[in-house]
N, C-alpha and C positions, 0 to 999 in steps of 0.2 A: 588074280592079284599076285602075290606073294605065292611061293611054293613054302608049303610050312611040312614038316614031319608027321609022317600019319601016326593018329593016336591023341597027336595034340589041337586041342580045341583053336580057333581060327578066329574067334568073336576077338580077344584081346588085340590080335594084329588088325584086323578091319575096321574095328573102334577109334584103334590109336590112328589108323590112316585116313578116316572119316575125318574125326575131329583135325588133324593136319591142316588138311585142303579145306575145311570151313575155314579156317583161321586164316590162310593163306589169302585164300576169297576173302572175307570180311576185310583184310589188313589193305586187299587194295582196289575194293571197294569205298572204302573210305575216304584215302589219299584220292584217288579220281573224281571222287565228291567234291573235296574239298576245294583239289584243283579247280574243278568246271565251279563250281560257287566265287572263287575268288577272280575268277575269269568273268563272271557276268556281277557281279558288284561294282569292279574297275572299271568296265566297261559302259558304265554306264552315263549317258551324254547330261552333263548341268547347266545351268545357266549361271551367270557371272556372278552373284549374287545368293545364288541359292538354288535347289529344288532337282528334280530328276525332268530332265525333256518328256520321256518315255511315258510320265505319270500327268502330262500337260493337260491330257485330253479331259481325265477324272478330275481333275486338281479344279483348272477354270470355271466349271458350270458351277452356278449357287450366284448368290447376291455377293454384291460388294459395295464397302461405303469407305469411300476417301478417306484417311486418317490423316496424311502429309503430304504437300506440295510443296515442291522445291520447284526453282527457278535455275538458271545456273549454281545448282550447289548451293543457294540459299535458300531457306527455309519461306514461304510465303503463306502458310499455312494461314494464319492469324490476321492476316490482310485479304484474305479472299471475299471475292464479293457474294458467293454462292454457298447456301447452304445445303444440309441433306443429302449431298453428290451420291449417288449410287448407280452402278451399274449390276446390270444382270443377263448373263451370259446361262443360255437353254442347251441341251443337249442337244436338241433339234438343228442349230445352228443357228438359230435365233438369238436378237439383243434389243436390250431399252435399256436407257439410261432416264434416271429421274434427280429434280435437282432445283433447289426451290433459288429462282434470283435476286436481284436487288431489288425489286418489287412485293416479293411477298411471294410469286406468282408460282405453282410449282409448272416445269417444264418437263416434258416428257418426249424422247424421241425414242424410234425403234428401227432395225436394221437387222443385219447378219452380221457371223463373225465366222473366222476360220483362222490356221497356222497356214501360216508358208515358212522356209526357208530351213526345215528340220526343225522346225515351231519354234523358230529366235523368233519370229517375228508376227504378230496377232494385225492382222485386217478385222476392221470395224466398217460397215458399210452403212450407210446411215444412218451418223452418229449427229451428224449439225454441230454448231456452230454457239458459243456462248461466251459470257466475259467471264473474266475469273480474278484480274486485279485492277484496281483503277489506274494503272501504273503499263500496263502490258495489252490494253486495246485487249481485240475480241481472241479469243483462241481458236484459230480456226484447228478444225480438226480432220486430223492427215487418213488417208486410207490406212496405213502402218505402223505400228507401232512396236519399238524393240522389247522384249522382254528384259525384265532384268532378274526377275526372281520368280518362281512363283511353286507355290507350296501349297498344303490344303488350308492353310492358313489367312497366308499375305502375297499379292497380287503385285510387282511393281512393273512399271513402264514408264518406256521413256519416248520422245518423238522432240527433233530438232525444228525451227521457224527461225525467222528473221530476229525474234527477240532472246533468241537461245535453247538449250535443253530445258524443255519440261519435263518431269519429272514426279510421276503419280503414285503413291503408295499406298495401297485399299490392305483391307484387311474383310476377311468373309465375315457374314451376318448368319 
């Protein structure tokens, strides 16, 4: 290390040079931390509305039950013909939706689901077909659907037809 004077003890100078160089280390070990932390927080992709892409996969699987339906921006909640609306997305890549209609009658379909598009966008395959306001005929329903939010929470999508943006807001059960 150091050339010290013979006689004099050496622990004092290799102490103080030890401890140095930890400190040195630690001070930019730190800042490196930081940096890569603040680099993978920003980076990270959302959707319009809410929610981390990255965390879509975890997030979707679990029940969900309709809370809001919007039509072009308006609210159609309270006019729908259908009750009970739920959907339930498996890890498997499994779906059914369950949803009692104007009848009383509960209805039940089931399909697959999957992301495309860097997972803006949810495929529903065998979802069918049902009314939803006495105002808007049947809802047919699209292979795709955009995401708008989705959290571990609250679930939203949306999918355009002839009669406008739908507009689905679930919340997990």
């Amino acid at each position: 290390m150091f050339f010290t004077p013979v006689g004099l003890n050496r622990w004092p100078f290799d102490f103080f040079l030890v401890n140095l160089l930890k400190y040195k280390f630690m001070k930019r070990f730190i800042f490196l931390s930081m940096i890569f932390f603040s680099i993978g927080l920003f980076s990270c992709k959302k959707y319009s509305e809410g929610g981390l892409k990255n965390m879509a996969a975890s997030h979707i699987r679990g029940t969900w039950k309709l809370e809001t339906y919007l039509l072009n921006n308006i609210d159609f909640t309270g006019d729908l013909l259908i009750n009970s609306y739920k959907e339930t997305f498996n890890e498997e890549g499994t779906y059914s939706r369950q949803l009692i209609d104007t009848f009383n009658q509960v209805l039940s379909t089931n399909g697959g689901w999957d992301f495309e598009g860097e997972r803006s966008l949810l495929t529903i395959l065998g979802a069918g077909d049902f009314l939803l306001t006495a105002g808007s005929s049947t809802a047919t329903a699209p292979r795709s659907y955009t995401i708008e939010r989705l959290t571990k929470s609250e679930l939203w999508y949306t999918y355009d037809d002839g009669l406008g943006k739908h507009d689905f807001r679930l919340i997990k059960q």
